[in-house]
Structure formats: C-alpha cells, structure tokens
matplotlib code that plots the C-alpha trace (Angstrom):
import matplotlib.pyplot as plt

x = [1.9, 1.0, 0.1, -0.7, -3.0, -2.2, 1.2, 2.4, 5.5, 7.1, 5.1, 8.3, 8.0, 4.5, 6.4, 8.2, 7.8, 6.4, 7.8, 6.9, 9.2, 8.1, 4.8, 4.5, 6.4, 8.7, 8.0, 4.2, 3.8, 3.9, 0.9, 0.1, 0.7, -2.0, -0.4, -0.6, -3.2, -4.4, -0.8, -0.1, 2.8, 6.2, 6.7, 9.3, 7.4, 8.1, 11.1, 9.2, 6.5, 9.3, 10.6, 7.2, 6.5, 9.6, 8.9, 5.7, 7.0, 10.4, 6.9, 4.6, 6.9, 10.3, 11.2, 10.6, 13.4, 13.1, 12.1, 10.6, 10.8, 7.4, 7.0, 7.7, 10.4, 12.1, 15.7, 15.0, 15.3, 18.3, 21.2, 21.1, 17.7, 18.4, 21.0, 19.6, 16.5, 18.5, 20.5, 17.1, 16.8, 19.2, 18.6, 15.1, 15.2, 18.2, 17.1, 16.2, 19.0, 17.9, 16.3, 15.3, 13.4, 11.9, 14.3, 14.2, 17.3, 16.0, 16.7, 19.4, 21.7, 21.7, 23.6, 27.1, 28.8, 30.0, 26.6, 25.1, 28.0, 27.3, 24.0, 24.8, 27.5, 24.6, 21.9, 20.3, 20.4, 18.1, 16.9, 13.8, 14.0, 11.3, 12.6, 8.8, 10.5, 13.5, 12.1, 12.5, 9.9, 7.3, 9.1, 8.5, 5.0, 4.6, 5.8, 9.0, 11.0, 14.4, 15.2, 16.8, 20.7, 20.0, 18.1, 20.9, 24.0, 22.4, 21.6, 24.9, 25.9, 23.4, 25.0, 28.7, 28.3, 27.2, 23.4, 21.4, 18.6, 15.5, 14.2, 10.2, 9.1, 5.2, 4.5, 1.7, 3.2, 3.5, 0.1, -1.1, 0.7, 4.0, 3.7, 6.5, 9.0, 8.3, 9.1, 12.4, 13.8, 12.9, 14.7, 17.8, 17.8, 17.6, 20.6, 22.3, 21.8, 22.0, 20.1, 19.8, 16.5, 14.0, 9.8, 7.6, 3.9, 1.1, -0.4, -3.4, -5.2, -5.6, -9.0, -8.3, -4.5, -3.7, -3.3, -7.0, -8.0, -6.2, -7.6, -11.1, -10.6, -9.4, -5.8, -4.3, -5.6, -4.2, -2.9, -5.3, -4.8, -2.9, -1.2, 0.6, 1.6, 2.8, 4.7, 6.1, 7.1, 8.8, 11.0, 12.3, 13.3, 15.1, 16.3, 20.3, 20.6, 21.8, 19.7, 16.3, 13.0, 9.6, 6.0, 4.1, 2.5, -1.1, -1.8, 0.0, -2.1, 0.7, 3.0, 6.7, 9.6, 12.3, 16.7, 18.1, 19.9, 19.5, 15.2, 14.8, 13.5, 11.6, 9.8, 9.4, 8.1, 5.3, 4.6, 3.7, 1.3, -0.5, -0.7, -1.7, -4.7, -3.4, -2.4, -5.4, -4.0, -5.6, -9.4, -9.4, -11.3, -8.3, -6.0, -6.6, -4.1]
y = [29.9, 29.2, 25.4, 24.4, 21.0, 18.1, 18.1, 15.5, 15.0, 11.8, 11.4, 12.4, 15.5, 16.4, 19.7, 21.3, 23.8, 23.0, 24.9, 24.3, 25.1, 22.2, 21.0, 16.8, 14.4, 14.5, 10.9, 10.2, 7.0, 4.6, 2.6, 2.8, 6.2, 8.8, 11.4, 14.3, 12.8, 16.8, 17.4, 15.8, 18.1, 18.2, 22.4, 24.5, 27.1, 31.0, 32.1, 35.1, 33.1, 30.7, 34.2, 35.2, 31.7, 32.0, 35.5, 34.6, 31.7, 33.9, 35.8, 32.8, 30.0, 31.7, 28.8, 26.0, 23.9, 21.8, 22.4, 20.1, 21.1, 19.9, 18.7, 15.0, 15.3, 19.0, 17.4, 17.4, 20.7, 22.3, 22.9, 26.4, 27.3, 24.5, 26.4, 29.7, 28.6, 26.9, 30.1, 32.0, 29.7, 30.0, 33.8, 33.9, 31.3, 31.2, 28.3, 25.9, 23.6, 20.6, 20.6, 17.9, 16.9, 13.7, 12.4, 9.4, 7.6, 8.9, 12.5, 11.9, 10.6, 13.8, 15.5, 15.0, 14.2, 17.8, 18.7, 17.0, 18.1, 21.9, 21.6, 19.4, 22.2, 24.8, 23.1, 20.0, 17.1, 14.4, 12.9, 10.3, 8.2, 5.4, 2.2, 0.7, -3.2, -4.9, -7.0, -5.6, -7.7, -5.8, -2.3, -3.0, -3.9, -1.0, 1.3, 2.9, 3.6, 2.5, -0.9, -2.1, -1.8, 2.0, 2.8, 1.7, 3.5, 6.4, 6.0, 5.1, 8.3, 10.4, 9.1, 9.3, 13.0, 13.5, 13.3, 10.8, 8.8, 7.4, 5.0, 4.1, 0.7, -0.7, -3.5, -5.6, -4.0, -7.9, -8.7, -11.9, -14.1, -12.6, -11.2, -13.4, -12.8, -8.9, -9.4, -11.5, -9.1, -5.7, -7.0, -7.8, -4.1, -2.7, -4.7, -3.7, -0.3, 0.1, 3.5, 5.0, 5.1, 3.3, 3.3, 1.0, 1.5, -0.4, -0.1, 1.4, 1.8, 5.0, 5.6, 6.5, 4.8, 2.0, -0.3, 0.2, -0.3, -3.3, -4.0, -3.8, -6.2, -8.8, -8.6, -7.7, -8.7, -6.4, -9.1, -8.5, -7.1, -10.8, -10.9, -7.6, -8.3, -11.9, -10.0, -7.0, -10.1, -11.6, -8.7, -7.7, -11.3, -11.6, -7.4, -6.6, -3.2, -0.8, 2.1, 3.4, 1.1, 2.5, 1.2, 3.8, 5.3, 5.5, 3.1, 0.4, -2.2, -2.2, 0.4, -0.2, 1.5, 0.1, 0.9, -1.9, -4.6, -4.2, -3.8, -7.0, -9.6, -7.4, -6.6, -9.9, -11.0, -7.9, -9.4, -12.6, -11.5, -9.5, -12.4, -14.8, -12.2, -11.6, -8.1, -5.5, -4.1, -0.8, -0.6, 0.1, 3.2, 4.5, 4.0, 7.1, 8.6]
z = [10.2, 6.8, 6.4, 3.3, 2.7, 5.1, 7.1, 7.8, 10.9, 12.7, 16.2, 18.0, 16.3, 17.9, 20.0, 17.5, 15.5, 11.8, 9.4, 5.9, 3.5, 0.2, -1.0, -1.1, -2.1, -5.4, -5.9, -4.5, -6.0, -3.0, -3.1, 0.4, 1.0, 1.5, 3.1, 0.6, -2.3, -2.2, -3.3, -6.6, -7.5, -5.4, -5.1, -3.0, -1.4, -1.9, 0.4, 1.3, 2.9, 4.7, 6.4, 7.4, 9.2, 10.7, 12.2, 13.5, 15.0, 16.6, 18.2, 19.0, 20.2, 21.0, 23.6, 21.7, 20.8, 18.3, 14.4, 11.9, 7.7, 6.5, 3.8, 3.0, 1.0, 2.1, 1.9, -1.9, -2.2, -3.6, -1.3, -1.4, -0.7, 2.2, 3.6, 3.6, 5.6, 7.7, 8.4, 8.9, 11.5, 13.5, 13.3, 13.9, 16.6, 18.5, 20.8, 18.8, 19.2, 16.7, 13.2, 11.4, 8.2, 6.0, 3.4, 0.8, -0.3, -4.1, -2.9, -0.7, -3.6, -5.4, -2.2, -1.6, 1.3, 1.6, 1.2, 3.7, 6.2, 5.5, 6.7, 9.7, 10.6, 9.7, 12.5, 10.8, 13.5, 12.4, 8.9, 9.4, 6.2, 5.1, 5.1, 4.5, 4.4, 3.6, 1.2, -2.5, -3.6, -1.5, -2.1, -5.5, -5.7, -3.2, -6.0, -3.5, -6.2, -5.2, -3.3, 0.0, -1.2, -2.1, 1.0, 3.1, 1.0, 1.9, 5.3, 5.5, 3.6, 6.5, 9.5, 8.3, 7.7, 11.4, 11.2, 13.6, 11.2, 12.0, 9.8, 9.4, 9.1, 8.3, 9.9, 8.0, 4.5, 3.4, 3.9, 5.7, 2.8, 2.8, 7.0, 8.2, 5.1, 5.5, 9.7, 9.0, 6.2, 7.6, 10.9, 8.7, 6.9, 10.0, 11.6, 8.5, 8.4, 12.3, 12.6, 15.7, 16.1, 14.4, 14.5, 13.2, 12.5, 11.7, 8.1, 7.7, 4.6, 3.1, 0.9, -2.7, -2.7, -5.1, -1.9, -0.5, -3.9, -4.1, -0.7, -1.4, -4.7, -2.3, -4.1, -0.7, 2.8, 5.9, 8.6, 12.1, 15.1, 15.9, 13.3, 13.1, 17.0, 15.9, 12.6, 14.9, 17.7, 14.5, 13.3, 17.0, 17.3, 14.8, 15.1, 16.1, 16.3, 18.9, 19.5, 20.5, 18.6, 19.2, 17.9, 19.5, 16.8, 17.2, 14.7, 16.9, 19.4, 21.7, 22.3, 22.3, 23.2, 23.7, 24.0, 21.9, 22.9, 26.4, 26.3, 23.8, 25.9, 27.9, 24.6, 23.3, 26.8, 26.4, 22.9, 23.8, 26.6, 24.6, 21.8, 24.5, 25.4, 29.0, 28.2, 26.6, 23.4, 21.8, 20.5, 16.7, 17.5, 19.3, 16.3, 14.5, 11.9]

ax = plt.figure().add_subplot(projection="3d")
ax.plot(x, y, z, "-o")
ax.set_aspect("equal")
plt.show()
C-alpha cells in the first residue's frame, strides 16, 4: 500500500483497511491540529495509484471488512472521482461491507443531498466529522473555520441521507479558564445534533502548531489530568443524546464507553471515583498519540 506522510484514522478504525485516496486537509488551519504539518497542500491522489492499493489490498487482506478513505478530508473530493473509487471498491473487495471516511461541515456543504445519497447507495456507511466544541468562541480562536450552527446543518444533512456520523469532540479545548463553558456547550451541540456515535479525546499538544506555541507563551494552559476528568464528568452530565459515547482514545485517563441514555449514571459514578482518587487513571506515559 502506498501511504504517503502521516495517516491519520478514528481509533475504531484501527482494523480496516487504509486506503488513501487525498493528501491532508483542504483547510489545515486549526490551531491544535498536528496531524499532517508534513502536508501543507490538500491533493487528490493519482487514480492509478488508488487501483494499485486496492489490488494489493484484494491480495493481502481479502477478508477484511471494513474500509477507511485516508486522508483527513477525502469527502472533499469531487463526486465523481468519489464514486468511481467507491465502485473499485466494491469490485476489488467484495466483502467489505462498510466504508467510511473524515468529513468537515466546510466540505460537506458543497455536496448535495443527492450527492451524498449516491454514495451511501454506492457503499459509504459512516462520515466521522469534528465537532472540536460547541462553543463558537473557542472554534474561533481555534481557527475551525465554520461555527456550531454550520457544523450541525450538515450533520443533519449526513444522517438524513442515510449515513451514520460520528462526531469528535476535545476535551480540555477551553483551557483551564474556559474548561467548564467548553464541557456545558459541547454537551448541548451534541444533544442538538444527536449523532450516533460520538468520541471525545483529550487534547494534546502538538509541537510546531499555533496552540503549543501559544502554550509555551503561557497564552493557553492545558487543564490536568483532574481537570479534564472534572470537564469530561461535566459535558456527560449535562449530555442527552441517544447513541453510543466513547473516551477511549489513548489520550484519555479513563476510558469510557458508554450506550447513551441507558450507561449515563454508570459513567458519571466511574467519573467521580476516579476524581476522588479511588479509581487508578492512565500514566501520561501511556497516553501516546
């Protein structure tokens, strides 16, 4: 497989098959993210080489079921070239019964809803979208490039065309001044939007990003290991959604996951043990990206 740079997938991704079919980000601005800095360019890479990956993996991994489009932003793409790797799919791999792929609401609006039907009907299951936070002030200092009423419109627009979305939060995106605004909020997007799956992980900082820079000139201070359990305690509190919540990216202390309503209390209850230290949480040199 040709894999060009860093890849990047969601960790429930981890057994499919990557297929990389675009280059980065088209926006890559986001001040905390770091994933493809050796990437500055959004490009759509050559269809030949797309074919080729998909032989070798028809050869290599002809039982796998599952199918991830790298890279961050592949539902950018236009439609056609969309569809006809999506039909290469289905060709080369016959069992794979689910693809899915990253897509940001400043992508997403440029499809239409018939759009984004054909390439449910021609395998496309899931669409993992970043919400980051529901709070517009931090999206914008955060450089995201659209706000929280745009995000969810076309979230909206994923699922009503048949798609499931999964939407990525960052717990301790705030900071320690704004942690509790950032929990409150991002559990009030989420209701609103009412994914059916959701993840949140913890924020790392990312060398060579505006936010570590900011970090390191004490203009932003990441909350502690306390702190981002008291903020991700906060946002499930105060969460009302129905579906499937995890926090069990490696960058979490505690890992959560949880089917939502029914798991709530059990997951606050796990909270509060871990934030009253009778419950170990994970050793920073176990939370590797």
């Amino acid at each position: 497989m040709d894999l060009q740079g860093t890849v990047i997938r969601p960790p429930s991704e981890a057994g499919s098959i990557l297929l990389q079919v675009s280059l980065g980000c088209t926006h890559g601005k986001c001040a905390f993210c770091g994933a493809y800095l050796d990437k500055p360019r959004f490009a759509i890479k050559e269809h030949g080489q797309v074919l080729a990956d998909l032989a070798w993996a028809a050869r290599n991994m002809p039982d796998i079921r599952r199918l991830f489009l790298c890279d961050g932003d592949a539902l950018s793409m236009p439609q056609r070239l969309l569809e006809e790797i999506l039909d290469a799919v289905r060709e080369h791999l016959p069992r794979v019964t689910r693809v899915a792929a990253y897509g940001n609401a400043r992508g997403l609006r440029h499809k239409s809803m018939a759009e984004l039907r054909r390439l449910r009907e021609k395998g496309l299951g899931m669409v993992y979208m970043g919400l980051e936070s529901g709070d517009d002030s931090i999206l914008k200092r955060m450089n995201k490039g659209c706000g929280i009423d745009r995000i969810i419109e076309q979230g909206h627009r994923v699922m009503e065309a048949g798609l499931k979305l999964n939407v990525t939060v960052i717990n301790g995106l705030g900071g320690v001044e704004h942690s509790m605004e950032h929990a409150r909020e991002t559990a009030r997007a989420l209701s609103e939007l009412g994914p059916q799956q959701a993840a949140a992980l913890s924020l790392m900082l990312v060398p060579g990003t505006p936010l570590h820079r900011d970090s390191e000139q004490g203009l932003f201070v990441v909350p502690d290991a306390m702190g981002m359990l008291a903020e991700l305690r906060e946002m499930v509190a105060h969460l009302h959604m129905k579906g499937l919540f995890l926090a069990n990216h490696a960058s979490n202390y505690v890992p959560v996951r949880a089917r939502l309503p029914r798991d709530k209390d059990a997951v606050l209850h796990d909270l509060d043990s871990a934030l009253a230290g009778q419950d170990r949480i994970r050793d920073e040199s176990l939370r590797r990206l």
